[in-house]
MDTraj code that builds the backbone (N, CA, C; nanometers):
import mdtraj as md
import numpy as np

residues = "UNK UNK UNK UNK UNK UNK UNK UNK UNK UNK UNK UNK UNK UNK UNK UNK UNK UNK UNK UNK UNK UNK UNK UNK UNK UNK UNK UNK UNK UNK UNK UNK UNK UNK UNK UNK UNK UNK UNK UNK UNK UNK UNK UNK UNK UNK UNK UNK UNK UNK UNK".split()
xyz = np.array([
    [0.4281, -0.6087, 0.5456],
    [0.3567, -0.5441, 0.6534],
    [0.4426, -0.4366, 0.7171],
    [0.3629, -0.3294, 0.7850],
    [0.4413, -0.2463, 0.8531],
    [0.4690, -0.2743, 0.9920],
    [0.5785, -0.1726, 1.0514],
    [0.5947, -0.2224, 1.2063],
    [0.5731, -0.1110, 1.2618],
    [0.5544, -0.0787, 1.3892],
    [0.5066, 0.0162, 1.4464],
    [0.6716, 0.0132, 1.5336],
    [0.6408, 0.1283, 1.6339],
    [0.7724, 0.1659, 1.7364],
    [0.8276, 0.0266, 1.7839],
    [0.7388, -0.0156, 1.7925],
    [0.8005, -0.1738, 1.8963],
    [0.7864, -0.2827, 1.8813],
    [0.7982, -0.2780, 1.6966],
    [0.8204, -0.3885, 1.6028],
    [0.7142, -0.4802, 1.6206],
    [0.5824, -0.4495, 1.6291],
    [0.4783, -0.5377, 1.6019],
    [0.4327, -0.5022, 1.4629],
    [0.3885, -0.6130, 1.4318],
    [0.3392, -0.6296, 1.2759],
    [0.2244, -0.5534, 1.2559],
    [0.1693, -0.4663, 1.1650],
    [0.0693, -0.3882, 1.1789],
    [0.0036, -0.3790, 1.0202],
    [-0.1023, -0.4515, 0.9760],
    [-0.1627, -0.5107, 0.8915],
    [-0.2270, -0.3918, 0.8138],
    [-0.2135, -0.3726, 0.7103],
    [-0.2690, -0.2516, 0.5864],
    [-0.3990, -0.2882, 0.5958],
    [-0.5377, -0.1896, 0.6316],
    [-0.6611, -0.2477, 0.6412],
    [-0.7268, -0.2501, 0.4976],
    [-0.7767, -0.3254, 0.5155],
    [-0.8952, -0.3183, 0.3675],
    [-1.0165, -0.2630, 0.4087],
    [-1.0951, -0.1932, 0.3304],
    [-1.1980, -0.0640, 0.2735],
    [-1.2889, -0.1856, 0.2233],
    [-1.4369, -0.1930, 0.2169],
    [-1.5134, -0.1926, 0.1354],
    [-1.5158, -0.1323, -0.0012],
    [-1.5061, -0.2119, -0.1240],
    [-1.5157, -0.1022, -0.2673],
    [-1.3299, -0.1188, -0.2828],
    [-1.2538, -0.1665, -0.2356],
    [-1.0701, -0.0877, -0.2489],
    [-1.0284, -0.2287, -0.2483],
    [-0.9307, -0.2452, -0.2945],
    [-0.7962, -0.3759, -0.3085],
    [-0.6534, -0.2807, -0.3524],
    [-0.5864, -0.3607, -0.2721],
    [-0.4174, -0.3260, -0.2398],
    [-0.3416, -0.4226, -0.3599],
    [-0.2698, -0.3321, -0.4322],
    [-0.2234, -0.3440, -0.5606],
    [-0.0716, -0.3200, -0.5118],
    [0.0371, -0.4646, -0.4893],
    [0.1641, -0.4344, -0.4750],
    [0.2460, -0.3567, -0.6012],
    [0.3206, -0.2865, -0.5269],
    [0.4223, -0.2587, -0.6560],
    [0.5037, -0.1921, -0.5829],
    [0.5963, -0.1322, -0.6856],
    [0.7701, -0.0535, -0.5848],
    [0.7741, 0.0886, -0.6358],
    [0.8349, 0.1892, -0.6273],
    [0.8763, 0.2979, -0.6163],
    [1.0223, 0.2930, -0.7196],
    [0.9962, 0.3401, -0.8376],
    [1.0947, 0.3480, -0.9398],
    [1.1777, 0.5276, -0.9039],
    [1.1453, 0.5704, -0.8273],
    [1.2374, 0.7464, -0.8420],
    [1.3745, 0.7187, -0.7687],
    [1.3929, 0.6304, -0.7415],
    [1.5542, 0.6475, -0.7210],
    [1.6226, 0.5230, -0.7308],
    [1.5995, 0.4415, -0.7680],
    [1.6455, 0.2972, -0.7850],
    [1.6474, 0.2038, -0.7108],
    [1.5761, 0.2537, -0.5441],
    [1.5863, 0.1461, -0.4593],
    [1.5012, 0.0347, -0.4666],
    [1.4225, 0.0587, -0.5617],
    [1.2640, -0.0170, -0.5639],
    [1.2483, -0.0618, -0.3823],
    [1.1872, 0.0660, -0.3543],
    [1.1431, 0.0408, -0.2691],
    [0.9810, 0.0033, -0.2479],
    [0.9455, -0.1557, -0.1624],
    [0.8230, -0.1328, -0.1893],
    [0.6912, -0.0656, -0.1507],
    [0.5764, -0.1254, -0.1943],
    [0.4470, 0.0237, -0.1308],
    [0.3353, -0.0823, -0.2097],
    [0.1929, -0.0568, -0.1751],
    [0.0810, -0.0505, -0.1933],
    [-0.0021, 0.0651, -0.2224],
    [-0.0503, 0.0094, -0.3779],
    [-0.1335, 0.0957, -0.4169],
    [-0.2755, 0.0984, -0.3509],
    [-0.3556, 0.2070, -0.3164],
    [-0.4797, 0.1678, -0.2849],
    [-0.5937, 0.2349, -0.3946],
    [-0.6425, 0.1364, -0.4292],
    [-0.7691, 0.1252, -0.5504],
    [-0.9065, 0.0605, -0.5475],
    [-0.9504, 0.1989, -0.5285],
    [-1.0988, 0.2030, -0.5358],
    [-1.1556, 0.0973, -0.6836],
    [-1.2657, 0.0149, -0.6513],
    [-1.2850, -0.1287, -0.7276],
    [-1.3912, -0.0814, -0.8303],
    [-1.4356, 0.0527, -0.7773],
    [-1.6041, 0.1300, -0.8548],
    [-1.5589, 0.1788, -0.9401],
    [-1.4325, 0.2907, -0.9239],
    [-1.4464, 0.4054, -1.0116],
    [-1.2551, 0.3830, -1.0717],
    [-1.2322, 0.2360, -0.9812],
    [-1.1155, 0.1703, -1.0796],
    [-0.9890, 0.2824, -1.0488],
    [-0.9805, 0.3693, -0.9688],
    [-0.9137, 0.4915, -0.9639],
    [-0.7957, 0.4497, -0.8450],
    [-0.6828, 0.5178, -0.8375],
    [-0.5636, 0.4775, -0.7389],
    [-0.6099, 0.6450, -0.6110],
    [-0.6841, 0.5717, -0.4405],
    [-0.7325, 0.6792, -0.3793],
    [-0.5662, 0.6810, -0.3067],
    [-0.4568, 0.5942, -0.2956],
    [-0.3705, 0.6185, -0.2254],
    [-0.2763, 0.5572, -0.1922],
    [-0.1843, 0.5641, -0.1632],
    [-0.0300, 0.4973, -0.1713],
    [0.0043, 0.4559, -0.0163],
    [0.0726, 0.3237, 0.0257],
    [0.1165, 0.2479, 0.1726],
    [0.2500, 0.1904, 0.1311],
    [0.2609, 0.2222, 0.2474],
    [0.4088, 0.1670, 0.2512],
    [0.4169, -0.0022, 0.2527],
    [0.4619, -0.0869, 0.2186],
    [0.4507, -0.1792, 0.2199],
    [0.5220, -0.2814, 0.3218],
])
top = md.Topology()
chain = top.add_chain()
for i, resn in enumerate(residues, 1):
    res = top.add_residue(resn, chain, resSeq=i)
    for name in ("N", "CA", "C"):
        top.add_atom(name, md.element.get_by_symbol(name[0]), res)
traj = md.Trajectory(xyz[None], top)
């Protein structure tokens, strides 16, 4: 989850039609992680979250 300025927990929303697909960030070795966001219709990746 993410935190906002004053460290409250702040929940990735879910979409109608979309599911959040974990995975990490391979461009520099930190595997840092993130959420994919994927549309469930057209099966397509609409956008990337920080995780």
């Amino acid at each position: 989850m993410q935190r906002d300025k004053f460290f409250k927990e702040i929940e990735n929303l879910n979409h109608p039609n979309e599911k959040l697909i974990k995975t990490h960030c391979s461009y520099c070795g930190m595997q840092c992680g993130m959420n994919l966001r994927v549309n469930t219709v057209s099966n397509k990746i609409i956008g990337v979250e920080p995780r």
